[in-house]
C-alpha positions in Angstrom: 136.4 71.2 35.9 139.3 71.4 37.4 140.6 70.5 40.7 142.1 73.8 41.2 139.0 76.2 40.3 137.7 78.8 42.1 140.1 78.3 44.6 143.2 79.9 43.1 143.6 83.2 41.3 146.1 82.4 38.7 148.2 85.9 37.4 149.9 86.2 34.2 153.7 87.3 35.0 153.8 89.1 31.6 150.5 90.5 31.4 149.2 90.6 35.0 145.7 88.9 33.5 144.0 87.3 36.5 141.9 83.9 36.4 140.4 81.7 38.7 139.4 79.3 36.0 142.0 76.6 34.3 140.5 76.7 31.2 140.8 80.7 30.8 144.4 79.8 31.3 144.7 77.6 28.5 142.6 79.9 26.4 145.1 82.6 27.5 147.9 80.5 26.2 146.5 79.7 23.1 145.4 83.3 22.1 148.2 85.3 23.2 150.8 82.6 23.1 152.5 83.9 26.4 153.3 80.0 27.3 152.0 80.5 31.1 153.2 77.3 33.1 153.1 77.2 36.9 156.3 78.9 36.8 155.2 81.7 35.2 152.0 82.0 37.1 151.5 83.8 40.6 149.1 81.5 42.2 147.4 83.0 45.2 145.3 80.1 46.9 141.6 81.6 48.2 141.2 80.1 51.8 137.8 77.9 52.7 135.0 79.4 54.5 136.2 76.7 57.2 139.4 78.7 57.1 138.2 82.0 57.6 135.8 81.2 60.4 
């Protein structure tokens, strides 16, 4: 898993596609070859439960 999982939604800048899941990411990548770095991705982070109380 990784670190930043279900604790980011990840959006494709040239398909809007939304993730929260690295790996869906890669698969993304890999499928419709749209080459989505961090620099390419809108990152939104989700804030704890800590956060929000």
């Amino acid at each position: 898993m990784h670190p930043d999982d279900l604790k980011a939604i990840w959006i494709c800048h040239e398909c809007k596609m939304k993730f929260v899941f690295h790996s869906d990411i890669e698969d993304h990548n890999d499928s419709t070859g749209h080459k989505v770095t961090e620099k390419k991705m809108l990152i939104t982070m989700i804030p704890s439960a800590e956060t929000l109380t």
